[in-house]
C-alpha positions as CSV (number, residue, x, y, z in Angstrom):
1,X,72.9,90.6,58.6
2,X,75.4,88.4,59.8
3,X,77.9,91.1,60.9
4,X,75.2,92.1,63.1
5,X,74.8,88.8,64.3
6,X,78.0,88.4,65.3
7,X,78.1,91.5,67.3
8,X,75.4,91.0,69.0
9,X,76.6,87.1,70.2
10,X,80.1,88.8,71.5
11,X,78.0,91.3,72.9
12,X,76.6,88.4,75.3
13,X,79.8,86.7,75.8
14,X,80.8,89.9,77.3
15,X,78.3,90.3,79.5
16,X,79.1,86.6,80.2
17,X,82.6,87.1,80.7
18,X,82.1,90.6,82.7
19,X,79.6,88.5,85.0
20,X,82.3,85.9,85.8
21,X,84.5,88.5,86.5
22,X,82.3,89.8,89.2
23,X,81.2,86.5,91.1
24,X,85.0,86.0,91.0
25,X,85.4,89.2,92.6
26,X,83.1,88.3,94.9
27,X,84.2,85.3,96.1
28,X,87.6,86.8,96.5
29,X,85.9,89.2,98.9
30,X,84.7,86.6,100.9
31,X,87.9,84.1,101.3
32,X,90.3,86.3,100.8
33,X,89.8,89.9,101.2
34,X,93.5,91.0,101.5
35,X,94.4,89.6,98.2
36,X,91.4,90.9,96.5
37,X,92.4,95.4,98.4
38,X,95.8,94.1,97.1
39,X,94.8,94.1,93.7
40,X,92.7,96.4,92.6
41,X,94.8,98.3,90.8
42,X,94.8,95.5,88.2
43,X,91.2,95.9,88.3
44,X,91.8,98.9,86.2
45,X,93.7,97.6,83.8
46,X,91.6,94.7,83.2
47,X,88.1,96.0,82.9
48,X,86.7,99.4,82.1
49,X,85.7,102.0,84.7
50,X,82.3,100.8,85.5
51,X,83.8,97.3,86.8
52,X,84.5,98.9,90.1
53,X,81.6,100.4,91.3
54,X,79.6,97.1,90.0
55,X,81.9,95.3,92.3
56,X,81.3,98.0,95.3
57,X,77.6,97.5,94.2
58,X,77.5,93.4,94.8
59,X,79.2,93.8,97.7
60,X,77.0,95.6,99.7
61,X,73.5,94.3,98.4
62,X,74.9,91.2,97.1
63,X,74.0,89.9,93.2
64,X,71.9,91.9,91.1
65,X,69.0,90.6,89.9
66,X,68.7,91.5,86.3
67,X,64.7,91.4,86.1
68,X,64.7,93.6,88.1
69,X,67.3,96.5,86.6
């Protein structure tokens, strides 16, 4: 039981960590947008292929709101 205890508590620190990641992202976009094209190849290497189109996501309707997904 406590194996699957611990999975599921780094399971949420992901999602934590993955959400930081994004409001970064986002705030990037906002002050400084060059730096942010410029590196998106890293974006890649960092994060797993969904990261991107999350990040496309937030930027055009802003934050999702997980009650509602």
């Amino acid at each position: 039981m406590r194996g699957r205890e611990r999975e599921r508590e780094r399971e949420r620190e992901r999602k934590w960590e993955r959400e930081g990641f994004y409001v970064a992202a986002l705030w990037m976009h906002a002050i400084h947008p060059r730096t942010l094209a410029a590196n998106l190849a890293g974006f890649a290497r960092f994060g797993c292929l969904k990261d991107l189109p999350e990040i496309l996501y937030r930027f055009l309707h802003g934050p999702r709101d997980e009650r509602k997904d």
